[in-house]
BAROVEX-247328 format. One record per residue: residue in three letters; x, y, z of N, C-alpha, C in turn; residue number from 0. Coordinates in nm, 2 decimals. Layout:
+-------+--------+--------+--------+--------+--------+--------+--------+--------+--------+--------+
| vexfi |    n.x |    n.y |    n.z |   ca.x |   ca.y |   ca.z |    c.x |    c.y |    c.z | lumlum |
+-------+--------+--------+--------+--------+--------+--------+--------+--------+--------+--------+
|   ala |      X |      Y |      Z |      X |      Y |      Z |      X |      Y |      Z |    NUM |
...
+-------+--------+--------+--------+--------+--------+--------+--------+--------+--------+--------+
This chain:
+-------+--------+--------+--------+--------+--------+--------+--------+--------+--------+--------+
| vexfi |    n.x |    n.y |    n.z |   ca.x |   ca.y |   ca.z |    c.x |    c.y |    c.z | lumlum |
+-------+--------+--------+--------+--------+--------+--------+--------+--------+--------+--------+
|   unk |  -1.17 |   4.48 |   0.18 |  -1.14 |   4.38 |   0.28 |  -1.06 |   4.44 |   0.40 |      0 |
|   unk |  -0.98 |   4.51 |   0.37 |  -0.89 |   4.57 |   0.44 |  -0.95 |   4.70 |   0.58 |      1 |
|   unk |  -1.10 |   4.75 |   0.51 |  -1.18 |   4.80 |   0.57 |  -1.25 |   4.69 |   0.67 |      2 |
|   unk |  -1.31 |   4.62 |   0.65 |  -1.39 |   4.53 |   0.72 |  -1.28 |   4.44 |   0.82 |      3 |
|   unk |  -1.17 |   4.41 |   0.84 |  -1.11 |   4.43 |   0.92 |  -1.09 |   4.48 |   1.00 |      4 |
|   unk |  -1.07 |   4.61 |   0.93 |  -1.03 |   4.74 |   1.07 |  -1.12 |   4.79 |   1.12 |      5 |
|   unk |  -1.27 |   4.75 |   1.10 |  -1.40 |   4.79 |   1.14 |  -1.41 |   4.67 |   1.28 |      6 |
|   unk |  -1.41 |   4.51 |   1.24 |  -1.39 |   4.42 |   1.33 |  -1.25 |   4.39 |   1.40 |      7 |
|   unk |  -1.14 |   4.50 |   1.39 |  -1.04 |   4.52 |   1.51 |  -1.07 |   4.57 |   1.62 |      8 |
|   unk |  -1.15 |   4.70 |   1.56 |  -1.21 |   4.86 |   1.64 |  -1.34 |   4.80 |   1.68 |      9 |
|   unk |  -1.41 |   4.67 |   1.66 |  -1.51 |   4.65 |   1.72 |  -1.49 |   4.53 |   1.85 |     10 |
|   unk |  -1.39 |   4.45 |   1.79 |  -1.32 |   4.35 |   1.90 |  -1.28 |   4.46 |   2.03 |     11 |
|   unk |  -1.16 |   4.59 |   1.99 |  -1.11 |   4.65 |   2.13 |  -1.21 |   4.65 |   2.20 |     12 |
|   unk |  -1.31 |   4.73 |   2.18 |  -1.39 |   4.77 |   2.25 |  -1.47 |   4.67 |   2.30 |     13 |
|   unk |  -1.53 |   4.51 |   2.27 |  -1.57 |   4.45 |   2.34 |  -1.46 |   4.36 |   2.40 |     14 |
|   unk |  -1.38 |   4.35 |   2.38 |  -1.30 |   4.24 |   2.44 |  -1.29 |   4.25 |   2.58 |     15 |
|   unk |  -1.25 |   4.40 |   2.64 |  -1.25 |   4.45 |   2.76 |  -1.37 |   4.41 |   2.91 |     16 |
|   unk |  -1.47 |   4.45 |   2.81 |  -1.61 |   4.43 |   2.87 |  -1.63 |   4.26 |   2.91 |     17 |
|   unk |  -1.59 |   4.19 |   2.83 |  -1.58 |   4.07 |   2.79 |  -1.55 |   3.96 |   2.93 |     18 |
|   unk |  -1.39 |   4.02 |   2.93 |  -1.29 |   3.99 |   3.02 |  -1.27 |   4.04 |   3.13 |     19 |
|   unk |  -1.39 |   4.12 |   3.15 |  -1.38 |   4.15 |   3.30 |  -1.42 |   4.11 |   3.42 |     20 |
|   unk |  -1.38 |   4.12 |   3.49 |  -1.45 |   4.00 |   3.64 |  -1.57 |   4.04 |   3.64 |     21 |
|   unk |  -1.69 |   3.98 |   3.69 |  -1.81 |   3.98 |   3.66 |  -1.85 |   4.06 |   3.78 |     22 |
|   unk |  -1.97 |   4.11 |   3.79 |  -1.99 |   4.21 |   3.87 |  -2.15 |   4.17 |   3.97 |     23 |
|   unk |  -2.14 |   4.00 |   3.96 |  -2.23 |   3.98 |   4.07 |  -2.23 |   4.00 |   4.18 |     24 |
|   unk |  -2.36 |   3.98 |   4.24 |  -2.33 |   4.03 |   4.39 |  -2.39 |   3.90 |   4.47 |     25 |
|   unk |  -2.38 |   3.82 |   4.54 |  -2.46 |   3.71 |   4.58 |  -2.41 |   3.65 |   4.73 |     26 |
|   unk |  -2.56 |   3.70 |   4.82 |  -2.55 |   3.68 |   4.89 |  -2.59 |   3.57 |   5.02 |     27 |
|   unk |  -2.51 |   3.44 |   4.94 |  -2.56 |   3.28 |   4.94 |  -2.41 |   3.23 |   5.03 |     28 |
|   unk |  -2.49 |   3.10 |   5.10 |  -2.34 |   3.07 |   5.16 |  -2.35 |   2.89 |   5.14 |     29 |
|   unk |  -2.29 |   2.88 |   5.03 |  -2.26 |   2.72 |   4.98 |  -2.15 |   2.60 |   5.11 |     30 |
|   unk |  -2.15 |   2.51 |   5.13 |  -2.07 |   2.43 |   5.11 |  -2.04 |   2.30 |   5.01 |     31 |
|   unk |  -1.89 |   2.25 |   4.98 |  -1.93 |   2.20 |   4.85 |  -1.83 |   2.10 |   4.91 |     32 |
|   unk |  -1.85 |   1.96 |   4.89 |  -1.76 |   1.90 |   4.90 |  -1.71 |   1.77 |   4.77 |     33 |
|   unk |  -1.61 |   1.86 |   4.76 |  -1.50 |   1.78 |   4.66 |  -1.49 |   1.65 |   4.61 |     34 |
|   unk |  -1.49 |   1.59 |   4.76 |  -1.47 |   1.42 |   4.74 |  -1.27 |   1.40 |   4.73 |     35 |
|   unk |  -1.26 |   1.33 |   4.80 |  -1.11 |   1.28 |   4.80 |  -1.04 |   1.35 |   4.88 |     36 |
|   unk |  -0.92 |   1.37 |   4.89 |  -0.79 |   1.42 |   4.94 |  -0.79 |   1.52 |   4.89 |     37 |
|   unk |  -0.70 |   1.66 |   4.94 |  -0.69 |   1.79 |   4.88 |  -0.59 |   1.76 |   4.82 |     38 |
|   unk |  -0.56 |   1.83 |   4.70 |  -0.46 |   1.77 |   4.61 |  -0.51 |   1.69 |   4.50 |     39 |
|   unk |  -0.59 |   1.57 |   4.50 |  -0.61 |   1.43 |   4.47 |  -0.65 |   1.45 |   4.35 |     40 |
|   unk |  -0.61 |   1.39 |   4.23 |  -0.67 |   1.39 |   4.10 |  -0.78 |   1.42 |   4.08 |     41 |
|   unk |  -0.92 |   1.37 |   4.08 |  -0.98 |   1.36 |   4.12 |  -1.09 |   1.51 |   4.14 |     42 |
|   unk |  -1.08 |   1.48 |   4.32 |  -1.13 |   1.61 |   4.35 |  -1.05 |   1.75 |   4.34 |     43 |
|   unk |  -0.93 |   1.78 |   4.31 |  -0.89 |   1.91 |   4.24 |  -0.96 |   1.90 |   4.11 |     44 |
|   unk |  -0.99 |   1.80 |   4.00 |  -1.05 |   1.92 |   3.88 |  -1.17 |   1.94 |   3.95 |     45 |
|   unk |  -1.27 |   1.89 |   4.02 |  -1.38 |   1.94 |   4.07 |  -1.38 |   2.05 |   4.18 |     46 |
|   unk |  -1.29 |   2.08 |   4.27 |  -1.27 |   2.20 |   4.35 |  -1.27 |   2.29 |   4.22 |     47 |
|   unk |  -1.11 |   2.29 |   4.17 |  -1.12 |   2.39 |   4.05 |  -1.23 |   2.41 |   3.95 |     48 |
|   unk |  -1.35 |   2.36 |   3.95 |  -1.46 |   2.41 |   3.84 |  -1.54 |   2.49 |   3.97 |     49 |
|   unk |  -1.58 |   2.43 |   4.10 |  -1.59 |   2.47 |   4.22 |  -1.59 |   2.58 |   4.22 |     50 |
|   unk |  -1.46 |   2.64 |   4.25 |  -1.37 |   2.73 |   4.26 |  -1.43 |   2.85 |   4.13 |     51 |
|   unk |  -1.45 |   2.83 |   4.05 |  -1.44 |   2.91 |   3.90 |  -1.61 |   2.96 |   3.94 |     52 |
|   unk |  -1.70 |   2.84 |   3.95 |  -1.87 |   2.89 |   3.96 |  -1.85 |   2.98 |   4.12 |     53 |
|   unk |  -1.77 |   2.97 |   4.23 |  -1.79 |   3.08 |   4.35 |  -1.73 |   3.25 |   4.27 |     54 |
|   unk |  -1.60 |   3.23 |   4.23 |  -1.58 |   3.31 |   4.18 |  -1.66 |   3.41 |   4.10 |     55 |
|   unk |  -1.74 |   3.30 |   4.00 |  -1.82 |   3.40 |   3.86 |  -1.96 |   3.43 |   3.93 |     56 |
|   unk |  -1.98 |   3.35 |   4.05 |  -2.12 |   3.44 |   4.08 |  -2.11 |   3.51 |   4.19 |     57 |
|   unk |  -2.03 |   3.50 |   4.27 |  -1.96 |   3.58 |   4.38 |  -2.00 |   3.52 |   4.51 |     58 |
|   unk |  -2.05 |   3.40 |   4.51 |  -2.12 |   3.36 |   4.67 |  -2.04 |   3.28 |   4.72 |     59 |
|   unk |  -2.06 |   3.26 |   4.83 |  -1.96 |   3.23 |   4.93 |  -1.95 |   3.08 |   4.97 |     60 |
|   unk |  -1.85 |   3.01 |   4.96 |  -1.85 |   2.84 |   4.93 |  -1.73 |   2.81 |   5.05 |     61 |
|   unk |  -1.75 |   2.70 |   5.15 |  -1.68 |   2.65 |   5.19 |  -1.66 |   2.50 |   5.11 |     62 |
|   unk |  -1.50 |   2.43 |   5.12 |  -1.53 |   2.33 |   5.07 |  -1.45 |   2.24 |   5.15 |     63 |
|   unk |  -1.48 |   2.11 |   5.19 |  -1.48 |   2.01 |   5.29 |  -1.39 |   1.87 |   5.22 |     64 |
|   unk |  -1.28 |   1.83 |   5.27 |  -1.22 |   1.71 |   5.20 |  -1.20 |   1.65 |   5.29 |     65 |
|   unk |  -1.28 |   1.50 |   5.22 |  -1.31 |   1.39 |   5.32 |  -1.22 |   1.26 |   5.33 |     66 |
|   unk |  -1.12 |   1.27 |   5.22 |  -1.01 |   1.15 |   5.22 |  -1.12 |   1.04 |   5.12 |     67 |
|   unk |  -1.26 |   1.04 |   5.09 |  -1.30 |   0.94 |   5.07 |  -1.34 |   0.82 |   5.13 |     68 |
|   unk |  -1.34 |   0.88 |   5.26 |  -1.37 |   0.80 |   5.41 |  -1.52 |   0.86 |   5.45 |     69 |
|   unk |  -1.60 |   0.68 |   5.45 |  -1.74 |   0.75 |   5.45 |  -1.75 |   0.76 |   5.58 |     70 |
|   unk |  -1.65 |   0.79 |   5.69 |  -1.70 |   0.78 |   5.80 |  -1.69 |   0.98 |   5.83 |     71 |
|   unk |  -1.60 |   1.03 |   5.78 |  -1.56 |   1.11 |   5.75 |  -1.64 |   1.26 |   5.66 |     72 |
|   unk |  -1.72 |   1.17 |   5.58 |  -1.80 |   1.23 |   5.48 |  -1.93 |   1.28 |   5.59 |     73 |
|   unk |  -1.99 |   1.17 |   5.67 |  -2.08 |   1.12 |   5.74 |  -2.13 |   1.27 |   5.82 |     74 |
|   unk |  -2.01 |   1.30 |   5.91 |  -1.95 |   1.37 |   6.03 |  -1.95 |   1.54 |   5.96 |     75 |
|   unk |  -1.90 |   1.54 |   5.82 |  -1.86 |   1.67 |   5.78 |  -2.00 |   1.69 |   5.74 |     76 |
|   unk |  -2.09 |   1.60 |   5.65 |  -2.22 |   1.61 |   5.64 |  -2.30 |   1.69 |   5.74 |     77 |
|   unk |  -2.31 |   1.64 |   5.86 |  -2.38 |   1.61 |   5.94 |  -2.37 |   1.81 |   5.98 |     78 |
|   unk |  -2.19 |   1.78 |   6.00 |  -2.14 |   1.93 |   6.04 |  -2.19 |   2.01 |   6.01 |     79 |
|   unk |  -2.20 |   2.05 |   5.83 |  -2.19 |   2.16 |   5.75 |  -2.38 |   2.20 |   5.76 |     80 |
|   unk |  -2.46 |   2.08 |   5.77 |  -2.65 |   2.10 |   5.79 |  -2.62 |   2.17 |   5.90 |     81 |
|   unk |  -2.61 |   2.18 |   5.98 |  -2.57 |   2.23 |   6.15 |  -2.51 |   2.34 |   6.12 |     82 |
|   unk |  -2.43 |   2.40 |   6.02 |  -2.44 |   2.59 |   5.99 |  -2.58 |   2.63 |   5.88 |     83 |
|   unk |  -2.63 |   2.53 |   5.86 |  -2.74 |   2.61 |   5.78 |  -2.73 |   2.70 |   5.67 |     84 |
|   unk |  -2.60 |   2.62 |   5.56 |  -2.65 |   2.70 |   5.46 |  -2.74 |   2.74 |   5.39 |     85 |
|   unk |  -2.71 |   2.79 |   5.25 |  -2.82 |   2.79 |   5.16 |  -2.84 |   2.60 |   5.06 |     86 |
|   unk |  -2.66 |   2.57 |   5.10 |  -2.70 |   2.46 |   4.98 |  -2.57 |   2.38 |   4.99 |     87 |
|   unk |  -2.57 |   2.29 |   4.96 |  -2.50 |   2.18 |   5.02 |  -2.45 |   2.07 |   4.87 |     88 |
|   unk |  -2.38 |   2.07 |   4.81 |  -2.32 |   2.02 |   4.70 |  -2.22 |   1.86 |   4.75 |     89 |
|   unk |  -2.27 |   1.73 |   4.76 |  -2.22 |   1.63 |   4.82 |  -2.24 |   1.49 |   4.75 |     90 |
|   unk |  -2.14 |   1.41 |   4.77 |  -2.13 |   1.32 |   4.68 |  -2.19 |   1.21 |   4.78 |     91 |
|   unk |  -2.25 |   1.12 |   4.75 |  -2.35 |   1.00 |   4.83 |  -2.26 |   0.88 |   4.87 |     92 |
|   unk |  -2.16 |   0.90 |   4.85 |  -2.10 |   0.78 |   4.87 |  -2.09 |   0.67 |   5.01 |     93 |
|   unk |  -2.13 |   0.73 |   5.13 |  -2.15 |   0.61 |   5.22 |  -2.27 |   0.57 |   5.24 |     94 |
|   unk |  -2.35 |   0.57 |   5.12 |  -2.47 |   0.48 |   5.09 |  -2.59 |   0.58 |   5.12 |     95 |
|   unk |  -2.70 |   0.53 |   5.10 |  -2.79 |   0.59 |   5.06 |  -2.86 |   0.60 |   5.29 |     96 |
|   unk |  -2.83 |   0.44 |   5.32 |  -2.91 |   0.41 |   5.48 |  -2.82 |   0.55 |   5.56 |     97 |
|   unk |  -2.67 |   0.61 |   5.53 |  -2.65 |   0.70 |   5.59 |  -2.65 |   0.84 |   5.54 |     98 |
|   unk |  -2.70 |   0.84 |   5.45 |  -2.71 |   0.99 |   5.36 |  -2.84 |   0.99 |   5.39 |     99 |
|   unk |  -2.97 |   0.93 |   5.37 |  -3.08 |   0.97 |   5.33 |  -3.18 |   1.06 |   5.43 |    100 |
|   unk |  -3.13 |   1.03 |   5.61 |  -3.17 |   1.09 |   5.69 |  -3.11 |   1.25 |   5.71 |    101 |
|   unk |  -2.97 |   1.23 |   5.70 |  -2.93 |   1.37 |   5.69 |  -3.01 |   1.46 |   5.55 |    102 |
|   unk |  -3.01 |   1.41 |   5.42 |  -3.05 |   1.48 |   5.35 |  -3.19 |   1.55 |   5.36 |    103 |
|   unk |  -3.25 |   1.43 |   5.44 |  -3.38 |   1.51 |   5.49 |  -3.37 |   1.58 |   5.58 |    104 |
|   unk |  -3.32 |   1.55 |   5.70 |  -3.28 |   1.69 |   5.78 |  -3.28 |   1.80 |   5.68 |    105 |
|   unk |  -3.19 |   1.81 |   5.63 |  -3.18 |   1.92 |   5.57 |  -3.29 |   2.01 |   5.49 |    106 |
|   unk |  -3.31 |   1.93 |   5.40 |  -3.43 |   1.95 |   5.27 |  -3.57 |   2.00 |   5.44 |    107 |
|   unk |  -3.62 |   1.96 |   5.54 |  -3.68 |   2.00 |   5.65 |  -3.63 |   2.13 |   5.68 |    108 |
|   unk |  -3.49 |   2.18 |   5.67 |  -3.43 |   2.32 |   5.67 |  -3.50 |   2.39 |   5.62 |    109 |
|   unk |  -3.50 |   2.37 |   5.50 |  -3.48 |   2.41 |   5.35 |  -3.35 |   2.50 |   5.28 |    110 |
|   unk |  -3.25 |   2.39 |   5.30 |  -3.09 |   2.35 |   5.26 |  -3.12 |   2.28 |   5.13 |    111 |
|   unk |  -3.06 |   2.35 |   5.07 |  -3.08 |   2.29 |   4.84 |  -2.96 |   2.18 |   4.87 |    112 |
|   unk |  -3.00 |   2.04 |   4.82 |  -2.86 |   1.95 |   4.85 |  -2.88 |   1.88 |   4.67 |    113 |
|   unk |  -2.76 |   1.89 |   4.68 |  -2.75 |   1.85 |   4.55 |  -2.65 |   1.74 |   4.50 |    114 |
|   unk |  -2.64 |   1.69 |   4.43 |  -2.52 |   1.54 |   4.38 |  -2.50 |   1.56 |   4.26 |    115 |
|   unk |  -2.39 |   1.48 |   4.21 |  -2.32 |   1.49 |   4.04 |  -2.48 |   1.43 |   4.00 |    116 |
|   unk |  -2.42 |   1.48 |   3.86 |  -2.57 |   1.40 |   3.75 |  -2.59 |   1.25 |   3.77 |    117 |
|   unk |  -2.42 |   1.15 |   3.76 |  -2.42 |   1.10 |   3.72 |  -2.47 |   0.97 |   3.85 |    118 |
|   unk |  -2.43 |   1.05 |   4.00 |  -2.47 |   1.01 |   4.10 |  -2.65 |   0.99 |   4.11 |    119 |
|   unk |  -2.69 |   1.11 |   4.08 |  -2.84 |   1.14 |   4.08 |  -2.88 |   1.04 |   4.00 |    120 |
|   unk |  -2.82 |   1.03 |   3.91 |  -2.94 |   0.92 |   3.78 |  -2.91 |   0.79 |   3.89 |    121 |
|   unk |  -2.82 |   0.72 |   3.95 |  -2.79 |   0.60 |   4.02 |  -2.94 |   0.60 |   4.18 |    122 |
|   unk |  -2.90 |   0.70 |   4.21 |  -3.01 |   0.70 |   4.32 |  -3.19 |   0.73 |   4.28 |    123 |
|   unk |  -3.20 |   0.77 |   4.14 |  -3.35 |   0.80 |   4.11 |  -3.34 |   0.66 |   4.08 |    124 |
|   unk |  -3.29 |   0.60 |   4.02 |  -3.29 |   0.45 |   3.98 |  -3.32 |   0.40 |   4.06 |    125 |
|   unk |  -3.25 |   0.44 |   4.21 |  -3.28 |   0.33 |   4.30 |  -3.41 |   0.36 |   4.41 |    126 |
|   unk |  -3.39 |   0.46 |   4.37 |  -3.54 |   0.53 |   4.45 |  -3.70 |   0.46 |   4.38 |    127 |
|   unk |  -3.68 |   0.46 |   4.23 |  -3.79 |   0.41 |   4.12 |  -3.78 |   0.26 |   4.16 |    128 |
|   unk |  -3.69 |   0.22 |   4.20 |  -3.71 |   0.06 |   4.20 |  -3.80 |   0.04 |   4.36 |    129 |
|   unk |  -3.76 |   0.09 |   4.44 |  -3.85 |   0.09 |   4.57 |  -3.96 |   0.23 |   4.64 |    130 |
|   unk |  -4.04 |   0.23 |   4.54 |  -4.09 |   0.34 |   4.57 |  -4.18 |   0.31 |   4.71 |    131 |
|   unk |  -4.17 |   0.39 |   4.79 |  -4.25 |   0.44 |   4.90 |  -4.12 |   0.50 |   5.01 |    132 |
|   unk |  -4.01 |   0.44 |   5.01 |  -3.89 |   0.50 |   5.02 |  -3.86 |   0.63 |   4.99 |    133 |
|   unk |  -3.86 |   0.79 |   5.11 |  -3.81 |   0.90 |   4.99 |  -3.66 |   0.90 |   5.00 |    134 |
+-------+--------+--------+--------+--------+--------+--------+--------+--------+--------+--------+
């Protein structure tokens, strides 16, 4: 027993290292992500902070935008961030679909990857399926 231990000590050192080390991507993408809420704000800090953790582990480069939760606000930084032309656009729908839907086509006409929470997405395919001819 005492062997098979010290075999799984001397096999832990040596992977642990490898393990724990900053990762060695290289990515050369330029995100903007917006948080949602106030900087600070319950809220949007755990979502920056996971944010934060996916720029980090793949190494691409993320601006991120806080709107107070003011769709007028969202609207404007939306509008903003299509107009540098990233690669991809991480945003929460919240001042309705009549003023999201034109920008997000702008964009997607880029070819800017825009993307929403899951839980946002399943609410707008719902509403997209209920009025189809609407994209």
């Amino acid at each position: 027993m005492t062997r098979i231990l010290a075999i799984f000590a001397i096999l832990f050192a040596f992977a642990a290292p490898s393990a724990m080390a900053k990762n060695d991507y290289s990515c050369d993408k330029k995100f903007i992500f917006f948080p949602g809420g106030p900087e600070g704000g319950p809220f949007g800090t755990i979502v920056y902070n996971g944010a934060v953790a996916a720029a980090e582990h793949t190494g691409c480069d993320v601006d991120y935008y806080w709107s107070q939760w003011n769709s007028e606000i969202m609207i404007k930084q939306f509008k903003e961030a299509v107009a540098l032309q990233p690669d991809g656009i991480a945003i929460y729908g919240f001042p309705g679909d009549e003023a999201m839907r034109p920008i997000i086509k702008e964009a997607r006409s880029m070819g800017i990857v825009i993307t929403i929470p899951i839980s946002l997405a399943s609410f707008i395919i719902g509403r997209i399926a209920a009025s189809p001819g609407k994209p």
